[in-house]
PATIVEX-868468 format. One record per residue (C-alpha): residue in three letters; y, z, x. Coordinates in steps of 0.001 Angstrom, whole numbers, plus 500000, padded with zeros to 6 digits. Each point is the difference from the previous one (the first is absolute). Last residue first. Layout:
<pts>
ALA	Y	Z	X $
...
</pts>
This chain:
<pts>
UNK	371156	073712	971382 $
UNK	500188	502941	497594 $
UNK	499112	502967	501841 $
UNK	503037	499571	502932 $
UNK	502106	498974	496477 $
UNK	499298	503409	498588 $
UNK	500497	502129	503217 $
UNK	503791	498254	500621 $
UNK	500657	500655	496778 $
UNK	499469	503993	500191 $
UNK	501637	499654	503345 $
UNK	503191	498922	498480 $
UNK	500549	502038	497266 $
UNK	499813	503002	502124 $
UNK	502429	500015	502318 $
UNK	500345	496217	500094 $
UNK	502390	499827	496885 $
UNK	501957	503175	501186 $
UNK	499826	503180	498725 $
UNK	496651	501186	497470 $
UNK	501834	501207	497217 $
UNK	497974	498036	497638 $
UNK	497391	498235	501857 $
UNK	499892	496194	499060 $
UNK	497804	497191	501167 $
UNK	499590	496078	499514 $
UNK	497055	497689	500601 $
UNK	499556	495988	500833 $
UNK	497036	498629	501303 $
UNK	499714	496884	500397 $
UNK	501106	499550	503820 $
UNK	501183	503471	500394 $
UNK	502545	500916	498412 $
UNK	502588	502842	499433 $
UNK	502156	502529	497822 $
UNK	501142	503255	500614 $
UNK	501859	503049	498353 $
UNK	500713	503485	500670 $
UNK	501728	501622	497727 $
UNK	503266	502287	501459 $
UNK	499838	503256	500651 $
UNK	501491	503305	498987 $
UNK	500113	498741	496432 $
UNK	502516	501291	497215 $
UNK	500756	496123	499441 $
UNK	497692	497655	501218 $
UNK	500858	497834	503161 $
UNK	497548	497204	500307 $
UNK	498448	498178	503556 $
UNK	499199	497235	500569 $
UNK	497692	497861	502667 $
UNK	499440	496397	499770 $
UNK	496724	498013	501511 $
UNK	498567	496911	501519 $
UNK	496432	499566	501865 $
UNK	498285	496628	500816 $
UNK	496579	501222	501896 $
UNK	499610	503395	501670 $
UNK	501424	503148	499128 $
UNK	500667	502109	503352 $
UNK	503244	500755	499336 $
UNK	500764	500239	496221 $
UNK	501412	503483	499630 $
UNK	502067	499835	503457 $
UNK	502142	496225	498844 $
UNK	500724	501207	496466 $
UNK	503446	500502	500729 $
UNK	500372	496490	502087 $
UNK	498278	498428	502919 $
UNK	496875	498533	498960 $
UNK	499913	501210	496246 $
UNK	503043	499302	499417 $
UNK	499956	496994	501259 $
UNK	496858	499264	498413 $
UNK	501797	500744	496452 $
UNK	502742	497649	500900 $
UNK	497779	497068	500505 $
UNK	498846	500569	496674 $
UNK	503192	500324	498261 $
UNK	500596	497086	501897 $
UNK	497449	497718	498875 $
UNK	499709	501516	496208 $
UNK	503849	498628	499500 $
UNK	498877	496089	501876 $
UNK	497474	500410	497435 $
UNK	502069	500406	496478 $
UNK	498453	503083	499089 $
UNK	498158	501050	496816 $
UNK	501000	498749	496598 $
UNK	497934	502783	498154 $
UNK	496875	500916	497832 $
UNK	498448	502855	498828 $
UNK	496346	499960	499226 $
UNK	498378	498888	496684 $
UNK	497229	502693	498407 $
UNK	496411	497997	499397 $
UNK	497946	503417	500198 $
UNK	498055	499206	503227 $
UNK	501534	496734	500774 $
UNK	502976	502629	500612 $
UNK	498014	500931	503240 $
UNK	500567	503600	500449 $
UNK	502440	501836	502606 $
UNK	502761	497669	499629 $
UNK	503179	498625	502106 $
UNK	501993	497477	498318 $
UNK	500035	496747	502555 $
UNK	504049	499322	500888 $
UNK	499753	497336	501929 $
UNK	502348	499344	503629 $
UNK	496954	500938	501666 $
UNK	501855	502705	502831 $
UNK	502422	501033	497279 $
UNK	497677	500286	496847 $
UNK	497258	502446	501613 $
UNK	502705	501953	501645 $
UNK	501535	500855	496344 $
UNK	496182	499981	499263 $
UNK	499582	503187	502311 $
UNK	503344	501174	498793 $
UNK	498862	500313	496335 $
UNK	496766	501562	500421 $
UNK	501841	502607	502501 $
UNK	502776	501093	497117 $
UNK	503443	498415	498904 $
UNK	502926	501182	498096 $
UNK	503734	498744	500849 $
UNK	502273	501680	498806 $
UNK	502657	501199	503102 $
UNK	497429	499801	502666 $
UNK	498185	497131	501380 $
UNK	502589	498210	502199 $
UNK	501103	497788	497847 $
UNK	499971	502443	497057 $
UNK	502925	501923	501854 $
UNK	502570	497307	500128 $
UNK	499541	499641	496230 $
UNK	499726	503488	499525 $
UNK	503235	500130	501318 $
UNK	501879	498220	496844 $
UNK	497717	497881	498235 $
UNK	496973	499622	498570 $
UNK	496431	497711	499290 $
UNK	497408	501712	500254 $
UNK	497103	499926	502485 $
UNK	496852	501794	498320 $
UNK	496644	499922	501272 $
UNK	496430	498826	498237 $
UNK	498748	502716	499172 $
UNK	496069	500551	499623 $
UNK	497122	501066	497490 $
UNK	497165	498401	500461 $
UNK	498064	496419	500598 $
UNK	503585	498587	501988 $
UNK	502151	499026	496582 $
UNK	502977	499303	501042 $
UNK	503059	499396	497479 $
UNK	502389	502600	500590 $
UNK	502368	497363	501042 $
UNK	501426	502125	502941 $
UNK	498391	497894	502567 $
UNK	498698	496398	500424 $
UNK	501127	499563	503297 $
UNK	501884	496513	499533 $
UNK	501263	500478	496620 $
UNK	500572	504265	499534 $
UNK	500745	500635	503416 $
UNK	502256	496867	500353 $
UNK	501674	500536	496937 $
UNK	500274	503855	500290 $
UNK	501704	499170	503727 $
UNK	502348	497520	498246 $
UNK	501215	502180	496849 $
UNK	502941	501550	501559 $
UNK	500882	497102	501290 $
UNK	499819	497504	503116 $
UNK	501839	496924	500666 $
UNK	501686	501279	501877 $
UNK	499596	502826	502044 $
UNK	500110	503437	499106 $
UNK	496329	500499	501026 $
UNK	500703	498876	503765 $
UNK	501754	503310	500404 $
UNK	497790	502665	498875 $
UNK	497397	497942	502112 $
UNK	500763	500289	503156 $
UNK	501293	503480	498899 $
UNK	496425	501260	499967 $
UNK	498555	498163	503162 $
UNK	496395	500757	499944 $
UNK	499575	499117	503772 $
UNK	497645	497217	498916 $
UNK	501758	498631	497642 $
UNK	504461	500893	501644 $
UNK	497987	497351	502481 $
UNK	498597	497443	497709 $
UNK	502965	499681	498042 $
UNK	501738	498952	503252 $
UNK	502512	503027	501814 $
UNK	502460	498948	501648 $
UNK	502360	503263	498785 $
UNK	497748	502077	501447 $
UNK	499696	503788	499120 $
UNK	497157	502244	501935 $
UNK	498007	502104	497714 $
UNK	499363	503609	501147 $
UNK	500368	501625	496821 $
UNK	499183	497924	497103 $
UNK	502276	497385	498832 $
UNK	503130	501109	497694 $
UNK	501363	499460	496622 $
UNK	503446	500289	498700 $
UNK	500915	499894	496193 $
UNK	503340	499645	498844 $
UNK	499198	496723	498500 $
UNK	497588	498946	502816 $
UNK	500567	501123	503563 $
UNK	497626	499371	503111 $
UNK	500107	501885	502805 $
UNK	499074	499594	503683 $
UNK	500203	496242	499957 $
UNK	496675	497684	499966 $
UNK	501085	496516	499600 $
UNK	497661	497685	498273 $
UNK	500669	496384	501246 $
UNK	497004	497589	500206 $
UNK	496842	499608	501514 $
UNK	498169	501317	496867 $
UNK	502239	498558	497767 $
UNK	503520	500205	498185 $
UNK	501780	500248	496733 $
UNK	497604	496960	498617 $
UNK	498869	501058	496582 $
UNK	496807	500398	501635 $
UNK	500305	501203	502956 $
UNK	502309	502854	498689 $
UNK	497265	501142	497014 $
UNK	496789	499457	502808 $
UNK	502202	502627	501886 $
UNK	500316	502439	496742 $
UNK	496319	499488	499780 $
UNK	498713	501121	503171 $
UNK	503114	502522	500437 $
UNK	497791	501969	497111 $
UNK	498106	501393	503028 $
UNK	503194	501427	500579 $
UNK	499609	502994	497779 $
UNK	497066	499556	497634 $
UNK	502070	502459	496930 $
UNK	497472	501438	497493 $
UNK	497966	499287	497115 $
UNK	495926	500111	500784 $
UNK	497565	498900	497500 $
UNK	497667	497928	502765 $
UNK	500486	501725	503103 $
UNK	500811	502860	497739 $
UNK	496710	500591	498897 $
UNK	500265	503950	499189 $
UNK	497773	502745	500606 $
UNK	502958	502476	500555 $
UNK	499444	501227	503509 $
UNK	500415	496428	501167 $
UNK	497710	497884	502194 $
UNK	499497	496313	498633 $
UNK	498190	497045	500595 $
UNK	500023	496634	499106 $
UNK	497827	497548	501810 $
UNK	498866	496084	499870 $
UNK	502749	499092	496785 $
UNK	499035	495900	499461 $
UNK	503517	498300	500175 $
UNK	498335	496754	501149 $
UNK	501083	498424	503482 $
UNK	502083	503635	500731 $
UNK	496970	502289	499672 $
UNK	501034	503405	499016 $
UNK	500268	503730	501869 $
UNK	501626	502908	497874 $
UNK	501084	503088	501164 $
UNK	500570	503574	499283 $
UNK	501630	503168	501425 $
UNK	501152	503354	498606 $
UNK	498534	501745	503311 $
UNK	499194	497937	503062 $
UNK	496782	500111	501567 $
UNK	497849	499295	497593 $
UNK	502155	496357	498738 $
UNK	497630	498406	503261 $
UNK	496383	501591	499000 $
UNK	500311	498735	496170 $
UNK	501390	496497	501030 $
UNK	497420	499511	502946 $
UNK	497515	500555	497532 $
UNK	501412	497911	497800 $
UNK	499963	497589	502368 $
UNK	496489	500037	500940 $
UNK	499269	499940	495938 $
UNK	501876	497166	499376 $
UNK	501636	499897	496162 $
UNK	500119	497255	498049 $
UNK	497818	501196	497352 $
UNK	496866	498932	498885 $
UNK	498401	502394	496910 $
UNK	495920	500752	499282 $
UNK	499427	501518	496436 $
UNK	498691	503436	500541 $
UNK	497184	500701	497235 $
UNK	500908	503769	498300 $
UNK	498841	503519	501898 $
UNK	499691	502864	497251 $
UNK	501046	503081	500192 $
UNK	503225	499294	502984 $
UNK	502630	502093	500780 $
UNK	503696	500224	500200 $
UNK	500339	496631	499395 $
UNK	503733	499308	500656 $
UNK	501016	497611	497055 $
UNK	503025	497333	501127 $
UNK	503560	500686	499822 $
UNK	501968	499673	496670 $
UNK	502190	497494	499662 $
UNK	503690	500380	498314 $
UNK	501904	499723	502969 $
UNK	501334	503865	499813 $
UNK	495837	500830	500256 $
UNK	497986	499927	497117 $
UNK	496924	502995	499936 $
UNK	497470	500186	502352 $
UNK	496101	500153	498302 $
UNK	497853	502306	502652 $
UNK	496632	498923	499381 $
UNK	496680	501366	499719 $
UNK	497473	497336	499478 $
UNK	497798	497695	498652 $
UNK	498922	496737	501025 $
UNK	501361	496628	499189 $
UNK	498159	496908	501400 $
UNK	500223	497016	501814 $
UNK	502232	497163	500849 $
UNK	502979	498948	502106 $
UNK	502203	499177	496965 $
UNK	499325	502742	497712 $
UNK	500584	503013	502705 $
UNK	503435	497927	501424 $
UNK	503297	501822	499136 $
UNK	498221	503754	499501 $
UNK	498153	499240	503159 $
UNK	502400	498198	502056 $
UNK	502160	503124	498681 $
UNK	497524	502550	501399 $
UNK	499411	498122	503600 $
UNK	504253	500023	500065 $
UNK	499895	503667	499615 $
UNK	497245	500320	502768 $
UNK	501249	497252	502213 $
UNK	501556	502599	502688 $
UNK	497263	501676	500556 $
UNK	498143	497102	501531 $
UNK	496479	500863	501014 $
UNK	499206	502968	497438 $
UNK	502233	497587	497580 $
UNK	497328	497490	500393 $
UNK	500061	496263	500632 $
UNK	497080	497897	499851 $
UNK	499883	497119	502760 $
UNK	499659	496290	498199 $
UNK	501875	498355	502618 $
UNK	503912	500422	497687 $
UNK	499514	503458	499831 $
UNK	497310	501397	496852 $
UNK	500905	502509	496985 $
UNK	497113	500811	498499 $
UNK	500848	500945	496421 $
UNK	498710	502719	497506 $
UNK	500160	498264	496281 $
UNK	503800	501003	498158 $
UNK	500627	502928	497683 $
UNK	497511	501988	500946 $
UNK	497841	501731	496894 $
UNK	500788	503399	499787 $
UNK	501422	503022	501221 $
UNK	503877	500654	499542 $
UNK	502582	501710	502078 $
UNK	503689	499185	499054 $
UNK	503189	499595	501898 $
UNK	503439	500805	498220 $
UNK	501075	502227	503213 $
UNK	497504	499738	502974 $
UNK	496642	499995	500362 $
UNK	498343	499923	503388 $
UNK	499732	503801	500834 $
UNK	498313	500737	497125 $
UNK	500110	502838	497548 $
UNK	503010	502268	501623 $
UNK	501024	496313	500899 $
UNK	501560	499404	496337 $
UNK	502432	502999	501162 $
UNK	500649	503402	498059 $
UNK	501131	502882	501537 $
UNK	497252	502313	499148 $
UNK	501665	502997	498265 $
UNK	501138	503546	500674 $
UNK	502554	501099	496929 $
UNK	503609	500426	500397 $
UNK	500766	498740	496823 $
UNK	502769	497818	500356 $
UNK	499516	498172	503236 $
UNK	496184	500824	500511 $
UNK	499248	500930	503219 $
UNK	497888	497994	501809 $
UNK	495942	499624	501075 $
UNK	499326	497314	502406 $
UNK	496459	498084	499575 $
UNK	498040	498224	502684 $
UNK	497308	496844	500036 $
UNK	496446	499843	501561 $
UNK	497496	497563	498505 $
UNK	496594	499216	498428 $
UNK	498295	497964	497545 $
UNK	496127	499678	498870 $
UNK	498736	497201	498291 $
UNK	498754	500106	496533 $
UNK	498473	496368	497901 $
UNK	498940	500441	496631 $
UNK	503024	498026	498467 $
UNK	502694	502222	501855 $
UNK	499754	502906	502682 $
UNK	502186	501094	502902 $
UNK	498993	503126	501022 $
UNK	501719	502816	501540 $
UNK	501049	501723	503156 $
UNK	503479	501269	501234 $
UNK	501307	501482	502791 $
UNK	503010	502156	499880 $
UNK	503461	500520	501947 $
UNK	501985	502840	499014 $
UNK	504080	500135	500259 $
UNK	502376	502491	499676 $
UNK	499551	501239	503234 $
UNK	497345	499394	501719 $
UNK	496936	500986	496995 $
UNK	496207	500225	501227 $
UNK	498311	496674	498875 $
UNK	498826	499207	496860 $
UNK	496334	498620	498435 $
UNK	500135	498678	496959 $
UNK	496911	498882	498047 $
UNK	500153	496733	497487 $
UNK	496929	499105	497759 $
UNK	502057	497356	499103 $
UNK	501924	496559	500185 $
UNK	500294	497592	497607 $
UNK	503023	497947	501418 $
UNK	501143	499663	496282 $
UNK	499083	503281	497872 $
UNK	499741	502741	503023 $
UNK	502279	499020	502613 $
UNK	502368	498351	497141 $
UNK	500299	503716	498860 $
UNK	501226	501126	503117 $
UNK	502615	497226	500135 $
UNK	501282	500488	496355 $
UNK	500121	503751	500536 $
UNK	501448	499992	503394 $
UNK	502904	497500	498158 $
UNK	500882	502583	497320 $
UNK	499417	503275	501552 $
UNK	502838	499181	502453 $
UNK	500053	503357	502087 $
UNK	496145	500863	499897 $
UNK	498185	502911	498625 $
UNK	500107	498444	496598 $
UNK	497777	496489	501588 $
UNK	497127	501885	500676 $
UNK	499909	501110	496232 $
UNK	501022	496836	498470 $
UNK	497487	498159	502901 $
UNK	496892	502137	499183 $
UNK	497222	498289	501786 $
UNK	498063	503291	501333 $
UNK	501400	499154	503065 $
UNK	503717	499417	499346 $
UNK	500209	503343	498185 $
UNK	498337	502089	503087 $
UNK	501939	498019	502550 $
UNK	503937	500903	497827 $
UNK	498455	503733	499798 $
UNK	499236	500123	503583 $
UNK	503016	498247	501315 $
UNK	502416	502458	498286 $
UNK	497879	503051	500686 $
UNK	500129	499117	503702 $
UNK	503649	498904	500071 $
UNK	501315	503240	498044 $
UNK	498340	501912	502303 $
UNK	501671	498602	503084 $
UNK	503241	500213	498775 $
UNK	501701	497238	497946 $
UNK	503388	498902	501514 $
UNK	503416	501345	499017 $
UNK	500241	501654	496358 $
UNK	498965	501798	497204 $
UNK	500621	499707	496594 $
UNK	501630	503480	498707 $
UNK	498281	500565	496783 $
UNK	496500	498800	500895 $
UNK	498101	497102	498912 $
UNK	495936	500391	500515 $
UNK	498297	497852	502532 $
UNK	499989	495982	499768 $
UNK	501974	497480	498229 $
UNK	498422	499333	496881 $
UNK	499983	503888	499048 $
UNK	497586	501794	502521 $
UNK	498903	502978	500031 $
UNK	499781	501895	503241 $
UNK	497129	499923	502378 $
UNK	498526	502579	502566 $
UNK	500038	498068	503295 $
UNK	497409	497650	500666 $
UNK	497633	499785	502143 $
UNK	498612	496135	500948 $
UNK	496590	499397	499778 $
UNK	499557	499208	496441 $
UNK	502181	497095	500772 $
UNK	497004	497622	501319 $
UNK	497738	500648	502854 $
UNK	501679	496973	502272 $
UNK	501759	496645	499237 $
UNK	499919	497046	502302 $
UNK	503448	497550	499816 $
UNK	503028	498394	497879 $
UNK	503544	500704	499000 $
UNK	501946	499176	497067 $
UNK	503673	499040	498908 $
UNK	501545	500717	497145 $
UNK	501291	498600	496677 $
UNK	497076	498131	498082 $
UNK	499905	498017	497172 $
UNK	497594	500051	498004 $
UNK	497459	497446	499891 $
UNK	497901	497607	497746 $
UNK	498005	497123	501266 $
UNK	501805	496739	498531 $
UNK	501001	499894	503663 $
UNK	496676	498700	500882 $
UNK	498409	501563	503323 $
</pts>
């Protein structure tokens, strides 16, 4: 729908479903008159919650207003007349919606859940609409009155504050997203790729083809980036021409994507293919909707080790067979860090053994060696892994990790995927992309031949540094902490488990990162446990499906 439609803005949030015989039905209590806010002042305001009377006449007079299309009036017996009065009277003059009938629910409490029917109509063409949402009547803070407590989703339950609902043309054709052999994929099929199936759509309508239809939208307003997410048609009056577009997304492991992240809550993943950087999953399971295996910010735990040991390789403080002692402690300017419970110290340690144990002070020490500085793991992340540069451009929107350069703890604590360091699952998965190629290949969801965008590029890994890392990975896949999450994988297998402390946070993030010939795919769960608690089988499940 073009943006050039106009919209007010809207300050609540809305809920949808079938209506029933309208508000005629519902009794009412004997009303008062009202003055902008509700019933009739008194001297003495009153107090504590509304009683049950107060809620029914409340409701009723607030449902009576709102369907007969009087927003000023509907808008009075609420608690911010101002913004219900914009929203309810975009309902009517933008998203076009009538003919509206009320039907609510017997009163728990405070609250009183309705149904709602009505009719979309615009340009000759009427559909007909219907949802379910609530309403919670308060008491006014200075007058005492009963009034609806005023949320955006009192009108539907997918706005939110500064979101707008408009009718009209769509702003971008209807597109068929396809996987990478041509199957169609649907967000009935794949929950997790219905945000990302809107912004293909928004990004994409022109260049894969077809034609606009008409619709009711919900228009999101600017998140703290400064973007605004994608439309959600709400419904449709009349269908438009879906243009056809190829992702790079498999459709088997998708599904295995979707089914694995299911069973752990907060989770996501991301599965890519190391040989070309093409994204074959991403899937998500979070309360709050949101992609964070590709816009996540938080701490990868040791997984991050992957990186910090391509750093000591590299700048030659030691290598896979040699020295990285494994003491009990570890202290670094005042600051002393510890391996998980359980951990066995060894002062012989190789690099590859404090690796696949997940060695913390292993590496606490080696990263005050010379020649390294506070600015060597950044370097490395930055020109070999092509992170932190905030320059990828993968089809949507995406971060591409942060590993600053500091000093003092932090510097200790970066190396092993805490202190500042930012990652999420899309960036892991090509972290393990880069180290067992030695090439850093940007990972993307949509061809950039399709729109002519350039894709990130970085030094990569001098190959004798990719061989061990590599090597390393198996081992710890074979016989280290990710040894019980990948049994049973077939083929040449490598992984890294982590875990992340977050402040305030019972338990840790779990975090995990594998391959499987070329397929490479990384997890989190926040406050999962360990890496292989959860992390680690939802992995495991992806690369099983991907080979």
């Amino acid at each position: 729908m073009g943006r050039g439609v106009k919209a007010a803005v809207i300050g609540g949030v809305f809920a949808v479903m079938v209506g029933g015989a309208g508000y005629g039905a519902y009794n009412l209590v004997s009303a008062v008159s009202g003055d902008g806010g509700g019933g009739a002042g008194e001297s003495v305001p009153k107090s504590g919650p509304p009683d049950r009377d107060e809620v029914t006449e409340t409701a009723g007079k607030f449902f009576a207003a709102w369907e007969k299309g009087r927003a000023a009036e509907a808008a009075s017996y609420t608690d911010d007349a101002q913004d219900a009065g914009a929203l309810l009277t975009a309902y009517g003059d933008e998203a076009h919606i009538g003919d509206v009938r009320i039907t609510p629910g017997k009163a728990v409490g405070t609250t009183v859940a309705f149904t709602v029917k009505a009719t979309v109509t615009h340009d000759g063409r009427s559909e007909p609409l219907a949802y379910r949402s609530e309403l919670t009547v308060v008491r006014g803070k200075t007058t005492g009155r009963a009034l609806v407590g005023w949320e955006p989703s009192v009108v539907h339950p997918g706005l939110r504050d500064g979101d707008t609902l408009v009718t009209g043309e769509s702003a971008q054709p209807p597109v068929e997203a396809v996987d990478r052999d041509g199957t169609v994929l649907t967000e009935e099929e794949h929950p997790s790729l219905g945000p990302i199936l809107d912004t293909l759509r928004e990004k994409y309508g022109d260049e894969a083809g077809g034609t606009p239809g008409v619709e009711l939208v919900i228009r999101h307003a600017e998140g703290a980036s400064g973007e605004a997410a994608a439309d959600t048609p709400l419904l449709t009056l009349a269908e438009g021409k879906p243009g056809r577009l190829r992702t790079t997304l498999s459709a088997g492991v998708q599904a295995a994507a979707e089914k694995a992240v299911k069973r752990f809550a907060e989770s996501s993943v991301v599965a890519v293919k190391p040989s070309t950087g093409e994204v074959l999953a991403v899937a998500n399971h979070r309360r709050d909707g949101f992609n964070a295996a590709f816009q996540g910010r938080v701490a990868p735990g040791s997984t991050m080790k992957i990186i910090t040991a391509a750093m000591l390789i590299d700048n030659g403080v030691t290598s896979m067979n040699g020295p990285a002692p494994c003491p009990p402690t570890a202290t670094w300017q005042s600051q002393t860090f510890e391996n998980l419970t359980g951990l066995r110290p060894n002062e012989n340690a190789t690099l590859a053994d404090s690796f696949l144990l997940s060695c913390n002070t292993a590496f606490i020490k080696l990263v005050d060696e010379e020649p390294l500085t506070d600015a060597s793991l950044t370097q490395e992340a930055q020109e070999r892994f092509g992170l932190g540069r905030d320059d990828w451009k993968t089809g949507i929107v995406s971060f591409d990790g942060s590993v600053p350069a500091v000093s003092g703890p932090d510097r200790a604590a970066n190396a092993i995927g805490q202190g500042q360091v930012q990652m999420n699952p899309l960036n892991m998965a090509s972290v393990t992309a880069t180290a067992i190629t030695g090439t850093f290949r940007q990972p993307y969801l949509v061809s950039p031949d399709l729109d002519g965008r350039r894709l990130a590029q970085a030094g990569g890994l001098r190959a004798d540094t990719a061989a061990q890392l590599k090597q390393m990975m198996r081992l710890t896949a074979a016989r280290g902490t990710a040894r019980e999450a990948m049994s049973g994988l077939g083929g040449d297998v490598g992984a890294k488990t982590g875990s992340a402390e977050v402040d305030g946070n019972a338990a840790s993030d779990s975090w995990f990162t594998g391959f499987r010939d070329d397929v490479a795919a990384a997890a989190m769960a926040q406050q999962g446990g360990h890496g292989g608690d959860a992390a680690g089988p939802i992995v495991a499940a992806v690369l099983r499906a991907g080979s």
